[in-house]
C-alpha positions as a Markdown table, in Angstrom:
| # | Residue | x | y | z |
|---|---|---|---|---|
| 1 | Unk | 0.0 | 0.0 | 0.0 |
| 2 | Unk | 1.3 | 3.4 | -0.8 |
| 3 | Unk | 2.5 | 6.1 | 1.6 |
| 4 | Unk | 0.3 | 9.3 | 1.3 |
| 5 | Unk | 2.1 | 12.6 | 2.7 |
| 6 | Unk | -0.3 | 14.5 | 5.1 |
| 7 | Unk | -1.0 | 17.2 | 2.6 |
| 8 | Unk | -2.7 | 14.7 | 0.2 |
| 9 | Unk | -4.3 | 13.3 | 2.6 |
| 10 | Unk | -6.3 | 16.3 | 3.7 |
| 11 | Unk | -6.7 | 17.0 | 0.4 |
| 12 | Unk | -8.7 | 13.7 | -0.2 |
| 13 | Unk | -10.3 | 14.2 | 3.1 |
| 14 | Unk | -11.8 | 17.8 | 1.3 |
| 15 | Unk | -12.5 | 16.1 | -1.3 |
| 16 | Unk | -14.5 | 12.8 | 0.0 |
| 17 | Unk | -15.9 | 15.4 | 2.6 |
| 18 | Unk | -17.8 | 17.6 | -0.5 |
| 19 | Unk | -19.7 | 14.8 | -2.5 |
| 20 | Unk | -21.3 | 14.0 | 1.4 |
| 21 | Unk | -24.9 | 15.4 | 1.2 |
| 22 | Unk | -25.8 | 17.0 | 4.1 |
| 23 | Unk | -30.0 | 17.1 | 5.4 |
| 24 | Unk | -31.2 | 20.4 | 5.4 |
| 25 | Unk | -32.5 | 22.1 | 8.8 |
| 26 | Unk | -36.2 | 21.0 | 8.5 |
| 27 | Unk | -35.0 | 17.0 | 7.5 |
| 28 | Unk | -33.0 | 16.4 | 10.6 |
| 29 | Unk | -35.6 | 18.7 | 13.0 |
| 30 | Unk | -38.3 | 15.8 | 11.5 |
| 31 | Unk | -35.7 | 13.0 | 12.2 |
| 32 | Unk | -35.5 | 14.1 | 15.7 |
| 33 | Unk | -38.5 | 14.4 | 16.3 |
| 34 | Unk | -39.4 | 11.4 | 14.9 |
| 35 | Unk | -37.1 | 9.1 | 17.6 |
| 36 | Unk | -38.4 | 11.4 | 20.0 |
| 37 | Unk | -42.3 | 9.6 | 19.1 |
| 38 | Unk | -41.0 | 6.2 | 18.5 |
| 39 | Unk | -39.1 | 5.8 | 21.8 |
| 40 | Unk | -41.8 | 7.5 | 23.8 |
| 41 | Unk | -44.3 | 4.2 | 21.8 |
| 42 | Unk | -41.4 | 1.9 | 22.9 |
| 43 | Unk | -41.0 | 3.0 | 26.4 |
| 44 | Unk | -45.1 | 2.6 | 26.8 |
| 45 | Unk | -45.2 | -0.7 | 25.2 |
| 46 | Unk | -42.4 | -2.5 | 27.2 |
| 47 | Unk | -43.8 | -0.8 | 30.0 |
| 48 | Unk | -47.6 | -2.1 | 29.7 |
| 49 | Unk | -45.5 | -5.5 | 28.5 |
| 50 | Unk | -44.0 | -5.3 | 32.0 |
| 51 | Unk | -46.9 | -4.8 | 34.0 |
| 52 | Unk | -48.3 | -8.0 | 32.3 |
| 53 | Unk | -45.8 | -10.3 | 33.1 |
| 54 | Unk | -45.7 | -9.1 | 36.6 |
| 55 | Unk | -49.3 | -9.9 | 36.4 |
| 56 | Unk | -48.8 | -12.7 | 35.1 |
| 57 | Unk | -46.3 | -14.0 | 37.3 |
| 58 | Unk | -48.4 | -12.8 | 40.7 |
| 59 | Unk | -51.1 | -14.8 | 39.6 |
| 60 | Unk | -48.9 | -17.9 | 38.8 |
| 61 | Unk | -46.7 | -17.5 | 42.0 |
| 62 | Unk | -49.8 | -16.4 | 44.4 |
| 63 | Unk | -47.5 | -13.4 | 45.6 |
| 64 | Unk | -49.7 | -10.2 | 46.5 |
| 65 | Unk | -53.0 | -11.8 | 47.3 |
C-alpha cells in the first residue's frame, strides 16, 4: 500500500468530505422528532408488557393476594 504525505491526505479528506450530502434544517428537526415519538411508543409498550408479566407472574406464584 502506498504512503500518502499528510497534505494529500487532507486534500482527499476535502474532497471525499464535499460529495457527502448534508440534510437540510427541516429534515433532521423531523428525524429528531421522529425518535423522539418512536421511543416515547417503545417505552409505553415494554412498560404495559412489563406490567403483564408481573401480572402474570403474581397470579402464577400467588404473591400479592
Amino acid at each position: 500500500m502506498a504512503k500518502t504525505n499528510p497534505f494529500q491526505f487532507l486534500q482527499q479528506v476535502r474532497a471525499e468530505g464535499a460529495k457527502v450530502t448534508w440534510p437540510s434544517r427541516r429534515e433532521t428537526a423531523i428525524t429528531t422528532v421522529m425518535v423522539f415519538i418512536l421511543s416515547a411508543v417503545a417505552s409505553l409498550f415494554f412498560f404495559v408488557a412489563d406490567q403483564f408479566f408481573a401480572l402474570g407472574v403474581e397470579l402464577l406464584l400467588g404473591i400479592g393476594m
